[in-house]
C-alpha positions in Angstrom: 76.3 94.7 89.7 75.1 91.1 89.6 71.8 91.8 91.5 71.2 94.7 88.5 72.0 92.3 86.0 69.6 89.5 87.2 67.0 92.8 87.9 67.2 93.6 84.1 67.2 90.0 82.8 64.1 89.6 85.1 62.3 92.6 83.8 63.6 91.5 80.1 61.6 88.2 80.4 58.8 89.8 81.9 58.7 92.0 78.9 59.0 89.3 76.4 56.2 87.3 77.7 53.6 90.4 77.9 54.4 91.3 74.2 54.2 87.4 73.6 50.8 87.2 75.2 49.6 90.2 73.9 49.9 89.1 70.3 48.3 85.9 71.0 45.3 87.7 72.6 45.7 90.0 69.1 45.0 86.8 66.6 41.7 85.2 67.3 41.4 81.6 66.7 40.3 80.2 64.0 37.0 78.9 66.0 36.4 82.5 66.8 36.3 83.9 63.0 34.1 81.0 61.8 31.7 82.2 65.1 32.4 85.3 64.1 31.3 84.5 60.2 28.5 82.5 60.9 26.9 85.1 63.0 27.5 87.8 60.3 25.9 85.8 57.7 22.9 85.1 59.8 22.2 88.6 60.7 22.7 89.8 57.1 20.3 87.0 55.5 17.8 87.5 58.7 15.3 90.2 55.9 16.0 87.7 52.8 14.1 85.8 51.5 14.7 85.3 48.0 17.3 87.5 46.3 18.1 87.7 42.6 21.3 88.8 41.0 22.2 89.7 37.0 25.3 89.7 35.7 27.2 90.6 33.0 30.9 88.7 32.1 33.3 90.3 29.8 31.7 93.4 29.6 31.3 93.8 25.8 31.5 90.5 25.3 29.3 87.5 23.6 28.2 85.7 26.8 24.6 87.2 27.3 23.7 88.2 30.7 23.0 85.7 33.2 20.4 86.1 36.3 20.5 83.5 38.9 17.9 83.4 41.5 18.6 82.2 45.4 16.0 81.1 47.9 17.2 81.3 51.7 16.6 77.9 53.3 18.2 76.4 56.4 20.3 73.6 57.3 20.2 70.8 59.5 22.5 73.0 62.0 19.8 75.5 61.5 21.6 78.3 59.7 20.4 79.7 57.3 21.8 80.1 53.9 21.4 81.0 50.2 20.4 78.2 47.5 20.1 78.0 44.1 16.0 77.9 43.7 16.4 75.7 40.5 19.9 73.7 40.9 18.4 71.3 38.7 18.4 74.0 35.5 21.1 75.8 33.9 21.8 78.7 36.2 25.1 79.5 37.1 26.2 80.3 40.7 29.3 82.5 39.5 29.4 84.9 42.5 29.3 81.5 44.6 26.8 83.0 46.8 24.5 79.1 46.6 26.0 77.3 49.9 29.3 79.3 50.5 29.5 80.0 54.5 29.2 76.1 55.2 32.4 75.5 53.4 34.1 78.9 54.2 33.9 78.1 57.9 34.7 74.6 57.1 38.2 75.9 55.3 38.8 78.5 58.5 38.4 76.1 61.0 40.2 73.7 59.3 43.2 76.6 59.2 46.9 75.4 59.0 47.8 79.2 59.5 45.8 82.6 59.9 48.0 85.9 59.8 46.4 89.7 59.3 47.3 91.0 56.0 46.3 94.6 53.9 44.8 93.8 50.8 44.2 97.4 49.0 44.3 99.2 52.2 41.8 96.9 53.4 42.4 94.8 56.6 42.2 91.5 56.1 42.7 88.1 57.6 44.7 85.6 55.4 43.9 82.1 56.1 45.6 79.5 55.1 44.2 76.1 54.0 46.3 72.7 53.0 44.5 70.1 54.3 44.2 67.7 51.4 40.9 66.1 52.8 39.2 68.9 53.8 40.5 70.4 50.4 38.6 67.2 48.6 35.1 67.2 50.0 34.8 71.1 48.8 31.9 71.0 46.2 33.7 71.9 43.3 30.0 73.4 41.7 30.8 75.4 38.1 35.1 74.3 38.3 34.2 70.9 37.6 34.7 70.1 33.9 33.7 67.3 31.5 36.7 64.6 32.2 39.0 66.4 33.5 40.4 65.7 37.4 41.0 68.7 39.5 42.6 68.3 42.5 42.8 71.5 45.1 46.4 71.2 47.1 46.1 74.6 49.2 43.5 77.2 49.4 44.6 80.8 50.9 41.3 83.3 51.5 41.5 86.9 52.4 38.4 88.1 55.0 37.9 91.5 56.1 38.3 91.9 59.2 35.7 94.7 60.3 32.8 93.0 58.0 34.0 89.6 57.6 33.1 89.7 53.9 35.5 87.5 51.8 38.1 90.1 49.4 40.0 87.4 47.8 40.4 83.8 47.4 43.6 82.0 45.8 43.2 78.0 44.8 46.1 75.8 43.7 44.9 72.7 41.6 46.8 70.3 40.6 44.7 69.2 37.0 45.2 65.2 35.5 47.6 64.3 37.8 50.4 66.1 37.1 49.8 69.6 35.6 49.7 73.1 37.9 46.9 75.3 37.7 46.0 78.3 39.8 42.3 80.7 40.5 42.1 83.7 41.8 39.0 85.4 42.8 38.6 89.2 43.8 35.7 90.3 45.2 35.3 94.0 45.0 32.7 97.0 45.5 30.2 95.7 47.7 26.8 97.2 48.2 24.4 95.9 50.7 20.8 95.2 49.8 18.4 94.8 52.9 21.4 93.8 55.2 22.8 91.3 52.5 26.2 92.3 51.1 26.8 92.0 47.6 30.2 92.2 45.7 29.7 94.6 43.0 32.5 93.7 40.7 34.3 90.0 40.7 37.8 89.2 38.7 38.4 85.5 38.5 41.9 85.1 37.1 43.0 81.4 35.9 46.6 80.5 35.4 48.8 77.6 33.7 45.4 77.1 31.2 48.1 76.9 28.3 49.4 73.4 30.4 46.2 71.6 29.7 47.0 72.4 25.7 49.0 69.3 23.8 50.8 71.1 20.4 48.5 69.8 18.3 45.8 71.4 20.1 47.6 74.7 20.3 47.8 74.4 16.6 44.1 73.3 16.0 43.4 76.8 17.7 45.9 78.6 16.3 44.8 77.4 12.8 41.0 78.4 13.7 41.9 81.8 15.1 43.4 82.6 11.3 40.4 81.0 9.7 38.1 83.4 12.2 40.1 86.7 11.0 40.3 85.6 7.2 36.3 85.4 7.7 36.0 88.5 9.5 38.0 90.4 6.8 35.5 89.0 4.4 32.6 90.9 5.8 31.3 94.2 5.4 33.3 97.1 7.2 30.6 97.9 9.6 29.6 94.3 10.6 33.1 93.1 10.8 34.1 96.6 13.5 30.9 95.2 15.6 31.9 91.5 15.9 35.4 92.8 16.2 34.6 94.9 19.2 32.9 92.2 21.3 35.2 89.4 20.6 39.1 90.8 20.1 40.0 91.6 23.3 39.3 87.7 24.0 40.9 86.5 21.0 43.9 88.8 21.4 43.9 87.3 25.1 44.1 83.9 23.9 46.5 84.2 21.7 49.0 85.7 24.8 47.6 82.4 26.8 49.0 80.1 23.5 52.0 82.1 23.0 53.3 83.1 26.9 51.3 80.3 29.0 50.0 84.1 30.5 46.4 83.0 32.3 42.8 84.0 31.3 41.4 86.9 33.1 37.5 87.1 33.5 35.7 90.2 35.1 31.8 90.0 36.4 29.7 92.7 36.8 26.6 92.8 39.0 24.2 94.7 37.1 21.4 94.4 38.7 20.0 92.7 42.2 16.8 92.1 43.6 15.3 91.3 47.0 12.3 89.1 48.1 10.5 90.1 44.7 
């Protein structure tokens, strides 16, 4: 009876380990996505040249639409990667596209965890980020505002697993020291234009905005929201239905932000892209 004991215990552990190692052979490293990354990006840029995108935020809404144009160059490590072709002007890298894979393989190498995850029936990898100095030298590009010190304290992205094309990414900030603030980016509906893929549809949603708000600057808005709808109710009927159209679902979303602390919820559209033209 003992020798069958021992026998089972023996084939127990044996078990145990196999399953053990087989999982670990299951989760690639975090080395082997970044590899993995890196060489998908270079294949998909290798017919671009230059590639222009136009989009349209808020559909409905007063901000124009915006076309940014990218040039591929190379770094010193000699991959090649997408750039702004006038950083110096006012174009606006809002898909992030301008530089991304350096500091996306940066953040998965620099991994504290990496699990597998579905994210709308979509296989993902979610990757974990806390480093606080790896977190600082991010280029913080368009998130950077006039006086205002943001601090990222974790970063968690979501990268599918069969294209390696980023799905979601979720930043924690802490903003002047002492005040929480959360983005989270979706990246939906990709196309691919001459091997480059493209996120059709983007929804950035920002949370704890209403913490950056002293009372008296929750009032100062408040009081100019009521000055904006006593002017509106001013105006003819059919001018006052237009401007009301483009710009109530944002007011009526701000006023939720003042009164709830509920975040501000952006969607992008790609409208329109362009390749080496």
């Amino acid at each position: 009876m003992r020798v069958k004991t021992i026998k089972n215990s023996l084939v127990l552990s044996i078990m145990t380990l196999s399953l053990a190692a087989a999982a670990a052979v299951a989760q690639p490293s975090a080395d082997r996505i970044a590899e993995e990354m890196v060489n998908k990006y270079e294949e998909s840029l290798s017919q671009i040249e230059t590639l222009s995108m136009t989009i349209q935020m808020n559909e409905g809404g007063l901000i124009p639409d915006i076309t940014t144009r990218y040039v591929k160059k190379v770094n010193e490590n000699g991959t090649p990667y997408l750039d702004l072709e006038n950083g110096n002007d006012m174009e606006m890298d809002f898909s992030a596209l301008a530089g991304s894979v350096d500091q996306m393989v940066d953040l998965v190498r620099g991994a504290e965890s990496i699990t597998e995850e579905r994210v709308n029936g979509i296989d993902t990898y979610k990757i974990y980020v806390n480093d606080s100095e790896l977190l600082k030298s991010l280029d913080q590009g368009e998130m950077e505002m006039e006086e205002m010190e943001i601090v990222f304290d974790a970063a968690t992205i979501w990268i599918e697993i069969n294209s390696m094309n980023v799905r979601k990414i979720f930043m924690e900030q802490t903003v002047e020291g002492d005040k929480n603030m959360n983005m989270e980016m979706s990246l939906d509906d990709y196309q691919v234009f001459s091997g480059y893929p493209v996120p059709m549809s983007m929804t950035m949603k920002i949370g704890g905005m209403s913490s950056q708000f002293s009372s008296e600057e929750i009032a100062e808005a408040r009081e100019a929201m009521r000055e904006m709808e006593k002017q509106l109710s001013q105006m003819p009927e059919a001018q006052r239905e237009a401007i009301e159209r483009q710009i109530k679902p944002q007011m009526e979303q701000f006023e939720r932000m003042l009164e709830s602390g509920e975040g501000m919820t952006m969607n992008i559209s790609v409208t329109d892209v362009k390749v080496n033209e």
